[in-house]
C-alpha positions as CSV (number, residue, x, y, z in Angstrom):
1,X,25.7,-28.7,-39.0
2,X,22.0,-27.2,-38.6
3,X,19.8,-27.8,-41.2
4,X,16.7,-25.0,-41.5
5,X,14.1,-24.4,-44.0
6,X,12.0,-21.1,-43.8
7,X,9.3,-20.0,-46.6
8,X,9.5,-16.2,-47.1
9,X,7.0,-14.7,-49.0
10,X,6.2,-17.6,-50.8
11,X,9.3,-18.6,-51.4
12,X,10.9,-21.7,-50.0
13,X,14.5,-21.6,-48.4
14,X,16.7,-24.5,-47.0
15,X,19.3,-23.4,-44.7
16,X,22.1,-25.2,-43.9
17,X,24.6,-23.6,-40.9
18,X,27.9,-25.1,-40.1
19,X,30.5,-23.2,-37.6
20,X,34.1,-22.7,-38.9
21,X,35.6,-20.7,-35.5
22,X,33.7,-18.5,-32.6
23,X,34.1,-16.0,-35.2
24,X,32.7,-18.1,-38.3
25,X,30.0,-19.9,-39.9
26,X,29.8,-21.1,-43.0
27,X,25.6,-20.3,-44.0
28,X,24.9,-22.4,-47.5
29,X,21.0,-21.2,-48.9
30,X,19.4,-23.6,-51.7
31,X,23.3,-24.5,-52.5
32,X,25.2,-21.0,-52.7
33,X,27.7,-20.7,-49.5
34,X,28.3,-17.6,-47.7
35,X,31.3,-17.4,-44.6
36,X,29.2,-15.1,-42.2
37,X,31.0,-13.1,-39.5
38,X,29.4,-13.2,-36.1
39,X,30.0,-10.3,-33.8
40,X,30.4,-11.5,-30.1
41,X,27.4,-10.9,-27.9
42,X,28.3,-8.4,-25.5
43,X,28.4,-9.8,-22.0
44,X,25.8,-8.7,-19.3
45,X,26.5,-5.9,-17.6
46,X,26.8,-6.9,-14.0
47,X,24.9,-4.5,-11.7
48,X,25.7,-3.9,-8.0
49,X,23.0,-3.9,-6.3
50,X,22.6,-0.6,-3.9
51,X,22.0,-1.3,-0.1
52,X,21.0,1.6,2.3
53,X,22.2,0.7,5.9
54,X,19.8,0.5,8.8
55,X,20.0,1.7,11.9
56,X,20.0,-0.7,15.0
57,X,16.2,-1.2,15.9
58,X,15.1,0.5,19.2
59,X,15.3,-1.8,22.3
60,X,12.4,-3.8,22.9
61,X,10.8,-3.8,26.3
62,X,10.9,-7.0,28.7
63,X,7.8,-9.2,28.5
64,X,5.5,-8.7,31.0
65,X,5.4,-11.3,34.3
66,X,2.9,-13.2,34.8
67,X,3.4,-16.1,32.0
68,X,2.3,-13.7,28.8
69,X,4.5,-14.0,25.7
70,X,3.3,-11.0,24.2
71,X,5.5,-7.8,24.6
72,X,3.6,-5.7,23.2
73,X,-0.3,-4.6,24.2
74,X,-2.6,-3.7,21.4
75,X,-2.2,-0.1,21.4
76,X,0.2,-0.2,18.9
77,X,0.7,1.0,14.9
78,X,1.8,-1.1,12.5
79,X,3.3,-0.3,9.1
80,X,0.7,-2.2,6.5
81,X,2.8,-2.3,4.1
82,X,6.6,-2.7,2.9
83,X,7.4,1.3,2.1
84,X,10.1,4.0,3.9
85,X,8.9,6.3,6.8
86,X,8.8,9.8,5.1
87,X,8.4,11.6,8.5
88,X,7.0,10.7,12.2
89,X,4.5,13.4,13.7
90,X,4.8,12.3,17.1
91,X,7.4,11.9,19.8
92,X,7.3,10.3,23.1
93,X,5.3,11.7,25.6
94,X,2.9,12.9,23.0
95,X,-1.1,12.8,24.2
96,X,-3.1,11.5,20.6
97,X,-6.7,11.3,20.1
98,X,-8.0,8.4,18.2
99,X,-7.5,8.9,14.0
100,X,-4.4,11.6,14.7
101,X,-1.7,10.5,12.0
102,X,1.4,9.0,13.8
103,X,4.0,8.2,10.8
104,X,4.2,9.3,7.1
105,X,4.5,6.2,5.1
106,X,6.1,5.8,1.3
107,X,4.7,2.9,-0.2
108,X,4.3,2.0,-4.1
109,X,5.7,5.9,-4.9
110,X,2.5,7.2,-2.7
111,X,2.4,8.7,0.8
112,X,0.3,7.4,3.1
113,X,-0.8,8.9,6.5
114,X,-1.0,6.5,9.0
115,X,-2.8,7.0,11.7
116,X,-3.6,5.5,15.9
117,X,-7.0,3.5,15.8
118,X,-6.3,5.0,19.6
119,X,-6.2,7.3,22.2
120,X,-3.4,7.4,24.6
121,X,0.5,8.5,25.5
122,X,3.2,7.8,22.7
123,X,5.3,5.9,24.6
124,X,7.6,4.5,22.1
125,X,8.7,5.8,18.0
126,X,10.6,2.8,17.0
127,X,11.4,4.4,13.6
128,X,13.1,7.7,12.1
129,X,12.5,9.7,8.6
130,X,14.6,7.3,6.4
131,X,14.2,3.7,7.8
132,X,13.0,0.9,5.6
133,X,10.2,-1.1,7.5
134,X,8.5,-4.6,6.5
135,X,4.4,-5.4,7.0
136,X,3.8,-5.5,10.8
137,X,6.7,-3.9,11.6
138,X,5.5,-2.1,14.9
139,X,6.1,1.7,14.6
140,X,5.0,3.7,16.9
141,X,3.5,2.2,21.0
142,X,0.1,3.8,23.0
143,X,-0.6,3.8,26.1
């Protein structure tokens, strides 16, 4: 038994609840007994999450010889943020000047153009309208 006391508008209450089934309880209040009814809590509804599939990244090129880890050079842009490419404005081959946007960027519900701090050839697009990509994900390669 759980034993309660309240004060409701000024008045004092002392509670006293004791279960009689899953269905039950027997509720006394300053010494008059009610049997209450409980209705069953519904359960949680159980929610699937929904998971787009990705496409296979492009292949990565060899690293260079010569003892450098690196694979990439620094002529590259990378996504700043978690978000979905909208739409890619360049294709391989392409000439860019420095500050031409690259890759259309979904982020927090905004677009955002992102753009080469470059000049040089595209010669890589490593994602497509529709793919997810993570901070630092390298999207598009300059030469």
């Amino acid at each position: 038994m759980k034993k309660f006391k309240y004060t409701i508008n000024g008045t004092a209450y002392e509670v006293n609840v004791e279960p009689l089934s899953a269905e039950q309880v027997s509720v006394t209040v300053n010494g008059e007994t009610y049997v209450v009814d409980m209705e069953k809590e519904k359960e949680p509804e159980q929610v699937k999450p929904v998971v787009k599939p990705v496409a296979a990244p492009a292949a990565q090129p060899a690293a260079p010889a010569g003892g450098n880890s690196r694979i990439y050079n620094d002529k590259v842009v990378k996504a700043p943020l978690p978000g979905v490419i909208i739409d890619v404005k360049v294709k391989v081959g392409d000439v860019i000047e420095n500050g031409d946007t690259v890759v259309v960027l979904e982020a927090m519900k905004m677009n955002n153009n992102l753009t080469s701090e470059c000049s040089g050839t595209v010669v890589a697009v490593n994602v497509q309208p529709g793919h997810s990509v993570m901070e630092d994900d390298i999207l598009v390669e300059i030469q």
